[in-house]
Structure formats: C-alpha cells, structure tokens
VORO-572850 format. One record per residue (C-alpha): x negated, y negated, z negated. Coordinates in steps of 0.2 Angstrom, whole numbers, plus 5000, padded with zeros to 4 digits. Layout:
N
<<X; Y; Z>>
...
END
This chain:
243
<<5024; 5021; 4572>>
<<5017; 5029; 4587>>
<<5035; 5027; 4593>>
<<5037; 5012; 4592>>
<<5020; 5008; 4600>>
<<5023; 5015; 4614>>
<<5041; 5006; 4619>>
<<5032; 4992; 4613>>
<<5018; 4997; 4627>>
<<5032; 5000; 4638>>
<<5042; 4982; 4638>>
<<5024; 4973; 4639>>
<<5022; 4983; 4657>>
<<5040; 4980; 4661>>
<<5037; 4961; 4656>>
<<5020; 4960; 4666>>
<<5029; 4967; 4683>>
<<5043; 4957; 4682>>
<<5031; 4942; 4682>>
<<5023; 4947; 4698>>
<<5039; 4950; 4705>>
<<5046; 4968; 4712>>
<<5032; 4981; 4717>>
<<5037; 4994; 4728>>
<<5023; 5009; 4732>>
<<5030; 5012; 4750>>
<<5016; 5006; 4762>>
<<5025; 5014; 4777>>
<<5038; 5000; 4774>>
<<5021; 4985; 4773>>
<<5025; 4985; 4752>>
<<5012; 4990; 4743>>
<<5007; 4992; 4722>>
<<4992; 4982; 4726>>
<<4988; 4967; 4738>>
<<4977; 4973; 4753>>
<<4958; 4968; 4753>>
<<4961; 4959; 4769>>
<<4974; 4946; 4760>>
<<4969; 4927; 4764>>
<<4971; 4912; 4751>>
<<4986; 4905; 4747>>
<<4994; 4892; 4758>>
<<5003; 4877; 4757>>
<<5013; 4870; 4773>>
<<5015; 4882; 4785>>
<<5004; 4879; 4803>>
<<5010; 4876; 4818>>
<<4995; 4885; 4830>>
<<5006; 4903; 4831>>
<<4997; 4909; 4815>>
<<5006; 4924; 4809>>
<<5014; 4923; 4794>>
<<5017; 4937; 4783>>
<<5034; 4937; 4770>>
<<5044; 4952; 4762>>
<<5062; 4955; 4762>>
<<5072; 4966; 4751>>
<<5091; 4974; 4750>>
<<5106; 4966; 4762>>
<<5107; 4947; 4757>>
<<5093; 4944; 4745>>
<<5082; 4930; 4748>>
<<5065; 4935; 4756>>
<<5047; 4930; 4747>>
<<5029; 4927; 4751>>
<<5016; 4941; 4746>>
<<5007; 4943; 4732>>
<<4996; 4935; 4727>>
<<4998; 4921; 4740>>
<<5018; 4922; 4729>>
<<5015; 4926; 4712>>
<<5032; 4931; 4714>>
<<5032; 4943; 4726>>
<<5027; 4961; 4731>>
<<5009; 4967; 4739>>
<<5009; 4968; 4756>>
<<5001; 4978; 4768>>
<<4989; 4968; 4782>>
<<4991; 4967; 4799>>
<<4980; 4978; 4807>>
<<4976; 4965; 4821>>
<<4967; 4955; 4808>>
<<4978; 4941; 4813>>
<<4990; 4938; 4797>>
<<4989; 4930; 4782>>
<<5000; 4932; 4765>>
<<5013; 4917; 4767>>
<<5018; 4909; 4750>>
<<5031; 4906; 4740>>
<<5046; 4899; 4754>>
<<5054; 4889; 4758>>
<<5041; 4887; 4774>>
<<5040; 4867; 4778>>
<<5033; 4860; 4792>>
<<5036; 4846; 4805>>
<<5039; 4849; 4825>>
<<5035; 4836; 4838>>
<<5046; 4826; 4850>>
<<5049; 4842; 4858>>
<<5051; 4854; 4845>>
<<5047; 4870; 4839>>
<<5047; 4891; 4843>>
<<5050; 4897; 4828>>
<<5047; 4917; 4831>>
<<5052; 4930; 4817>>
<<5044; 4948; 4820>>
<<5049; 4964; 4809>>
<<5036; 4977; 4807>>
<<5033; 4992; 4800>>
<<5047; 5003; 4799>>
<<5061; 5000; 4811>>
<<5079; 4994; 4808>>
<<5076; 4978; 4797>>
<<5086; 4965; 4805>>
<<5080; 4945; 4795>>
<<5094; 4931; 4794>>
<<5085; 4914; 4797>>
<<5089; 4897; 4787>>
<<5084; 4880; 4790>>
<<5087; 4869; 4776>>
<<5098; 4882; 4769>>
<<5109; 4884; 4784>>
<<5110; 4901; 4793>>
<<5103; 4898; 4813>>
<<5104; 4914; 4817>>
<<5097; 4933; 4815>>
<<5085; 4941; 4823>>
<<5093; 4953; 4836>>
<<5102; 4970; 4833>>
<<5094; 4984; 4829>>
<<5102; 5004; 4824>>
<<5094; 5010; 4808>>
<<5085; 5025; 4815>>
<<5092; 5041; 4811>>
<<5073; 5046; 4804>>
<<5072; 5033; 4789>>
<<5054; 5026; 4791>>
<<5050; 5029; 4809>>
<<5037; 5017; 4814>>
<<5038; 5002; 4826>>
<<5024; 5007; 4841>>
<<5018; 5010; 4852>>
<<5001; 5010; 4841>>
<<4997; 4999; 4826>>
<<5015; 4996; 4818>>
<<5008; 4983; 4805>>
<<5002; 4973; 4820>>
<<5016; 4960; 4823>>
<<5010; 4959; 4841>>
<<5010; 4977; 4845>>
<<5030; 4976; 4836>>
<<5034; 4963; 4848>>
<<5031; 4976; 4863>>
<<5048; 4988; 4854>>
<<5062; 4985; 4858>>
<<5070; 4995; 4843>>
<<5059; 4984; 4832>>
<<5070; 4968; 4829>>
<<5062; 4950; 4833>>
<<5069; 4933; 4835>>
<<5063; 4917; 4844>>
<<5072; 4900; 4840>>
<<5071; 4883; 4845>>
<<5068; 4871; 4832>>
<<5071; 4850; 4836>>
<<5060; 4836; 4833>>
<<5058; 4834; 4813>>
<<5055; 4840; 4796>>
<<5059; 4860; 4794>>
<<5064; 4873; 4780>>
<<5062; 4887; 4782>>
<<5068; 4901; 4772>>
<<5074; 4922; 4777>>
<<5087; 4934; 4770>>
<<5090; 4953; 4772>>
<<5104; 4955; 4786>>
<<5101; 4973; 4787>>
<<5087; 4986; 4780>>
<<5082; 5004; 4783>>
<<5075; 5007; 4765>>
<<5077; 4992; 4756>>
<<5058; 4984; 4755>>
<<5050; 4978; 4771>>
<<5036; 4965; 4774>>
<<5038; 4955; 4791>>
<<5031; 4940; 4800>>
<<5035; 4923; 4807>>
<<5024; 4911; 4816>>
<<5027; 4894; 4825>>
<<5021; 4885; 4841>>
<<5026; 4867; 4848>>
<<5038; 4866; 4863>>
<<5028; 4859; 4878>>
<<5038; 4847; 4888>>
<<5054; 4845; 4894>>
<<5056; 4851; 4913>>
<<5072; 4844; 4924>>
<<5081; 4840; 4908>>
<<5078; 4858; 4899>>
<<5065; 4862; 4885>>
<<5054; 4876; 4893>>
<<5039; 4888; 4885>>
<<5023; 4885; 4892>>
<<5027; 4903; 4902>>
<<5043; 4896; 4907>>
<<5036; 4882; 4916>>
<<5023; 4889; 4923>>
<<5035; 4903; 4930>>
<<5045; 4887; 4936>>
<<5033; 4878; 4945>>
<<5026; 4895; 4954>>
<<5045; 4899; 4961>>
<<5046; 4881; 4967>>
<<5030; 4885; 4975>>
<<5034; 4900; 4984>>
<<5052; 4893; 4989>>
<<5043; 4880; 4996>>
<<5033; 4892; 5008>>
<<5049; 4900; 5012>>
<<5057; 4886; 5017>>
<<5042; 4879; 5029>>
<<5039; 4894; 5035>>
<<5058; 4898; 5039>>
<<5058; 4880; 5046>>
<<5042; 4882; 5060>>
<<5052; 4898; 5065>>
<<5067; 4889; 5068>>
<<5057; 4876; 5076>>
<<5049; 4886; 5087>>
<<5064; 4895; 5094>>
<<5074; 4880; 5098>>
<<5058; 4873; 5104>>
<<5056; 4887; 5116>>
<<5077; 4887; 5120>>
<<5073; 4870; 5127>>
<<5059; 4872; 5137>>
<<5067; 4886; 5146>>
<<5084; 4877; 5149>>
<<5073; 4863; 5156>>
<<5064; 4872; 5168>>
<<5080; 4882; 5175>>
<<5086; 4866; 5178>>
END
C-alpha cells in the first residue's frame, strides 16, 4: 500500500510539472526551478518602446516559450540584473509597426553559444549571427552582468540579431538554431524605424551619423574651395602685375 502511494505521489509530481511546462535547475543558463522575485505581470501585445523581453529556448528546433509564470507553460527564468526585463508570455509576440517599420532586436544571454531562429507569421527571417559553442560549456556572456541583455550586446561571442520589420501587423515567434546545453532564456525588444533618408530606411544613429558626415564633407569642400580660390586668386594678380 505504501508502494503504491508513493508512485501514485510520484505521477501526481510528474502531472503537476508537466502542466507548468519543463523546469530546468541550471540558473547559469537564465532557467531556474523557481520564477525570480523580480518577475513582472503577464503581458498581452508585445510594446514597441525597446522594452526587453525575456523568452526561453530549448534543444536544436524546438519552439521557444515565455517564462513562467508570465507562460504558464514555460520554465522560470532568471532576471536581468539591469532591472530592465520582464517575463514575455506565451508567443506568438504580436504587435503593429508604423509606416516605417520596425527593429526587431533578439539578444542571447547567459551562457554563450545559443544561436535563435526568428519567425514572422511562421516564416523563418532569419537567425541571429553565428556563434562557436565554446569549448568551456557554460562560459558566460560578459564583460560583467551576463543576465543583463545590454551588457550581452557588448560580446561579440554572445549571438544577437537586429531585423527590419515593414509597415503592419507582426508574429512573432523563436526556435533553437543552435544550443550549448540545451535550456537557455533570452531576450527581444522592438523600437519603430524613424524616417526614411535619401530613399533608405535609417536608425536614429544612422541618421544622425548621416547628417554629421554631410556636415563635415561640407566644411571640406568650402574650405578646399577658398584654398583653391585663393591661389588662383593670387596666380592672377601676379600675372597681371608682370604684365
């Protein structure tokens, strides 16, 4: 009697787990048994505003999920230690970009060698870029706080993608392309596109970066111009008074 129990003790854990989804104990990776105290309230649509995001990814091709308890369905994950995450629900992520689109960014964390396919509407756009899987399984992303998506961003052996979303409705949804240890939490956040410059869709950086080189090609050419000037100015004078 005690036997039986005991497996029956057993299936109910088994049953209960498998109704929160998969729990991996591996914070290194940003899994963890239990949901961090720093967890924010479910969402519904994702925002546009650069709000990070955080989702978790599991074995080559398997479909990403949000973190519990944000998705009932998926594992607890660990907090950014920038304070600047919260858990993302259940995908597929939807939202809507303006008449000049969207940057969608995807940013791995934690340990290096996690490498995300992106979807849109169930259609593969792209990856984010290539990473080795590091020869020490669980080496961090750095320098400093590897949960931090903003720190991650600065490694280059931490794998991160930026796409470019048109006008319109979006769904958004993530695969594992490749994993170092099989469990992994992540982030994504998206920001409109400002506007268009010459014909080409340009970040706020990019256009500003723009507009200073035009600037300064600008004072070249004057200044090249008044030298230029100045000499054939002088030429002339001097030929005039020889003659």
């Amino acid at each position: 009697m005690y036997r039986n129990k005991l497996l029956a003790g057993t299936l109910a854990l088994v049953f209960t787990i498998g109704l929160v989804g998969p729990v991996f104990a591996d914070e290194s990776s940003g899994i963890s048994d239990t949901p961090s105290a720093d967890v924010a309230v479910p969402f519904g649509a994702v925002t546009t505003d650069g709000q990070w995001f955080e989702f978790a990814g599991f074995g080559v091709g398997q479909p990403a999920t949000g973190c519990f308890p944000a998705d009932p369905a998926g594992p607890g994950c660990v907090a950014s230690g920038g304070g600047n995450s919260v858990d993302a629900d259940a995908p597929p992520y939807t939202f809507d970009c303006d008449a000049w689109g969207c940057f969608l960014t995807v940013q791995d964390a934690f340990n290096r060698g996690d490498v995300i396919e992106v979807f849109d509407f169930g259609s593969s756009i792209g990856t984010t870029s290539a990473v080795p899987i590091p020869a020490n399984i669980g080496e961090q992303c750095g320098p400093g706080d590897s949960s931090d998506p903003e720190v991650c961003a600065l490694d280059p052996l931490s794998s991160s993608g930026q796409f470019l979303l048109g006008a319109g409705s979006h769904s958004i949804s993530f695969s594992t392309a490749q994993t170092a240890i099989g469990a992994y939490a992540s982030y994504f956040n998206v920001v409109p596109q400002t506007a268009p410059v010459g014909g080409e869709f340009l970040s706020i950086d990019s256009a500003a970066l723009l507009v200073a080189g035009a600037q300064t090609n600008a004072v070249w050419i004057l200044s090249a111009l008044a030298v230029i000037g100045s000499v054939a100015f002088g030429a002339l004078y001097i030929t005039s008074k020889r003659d």
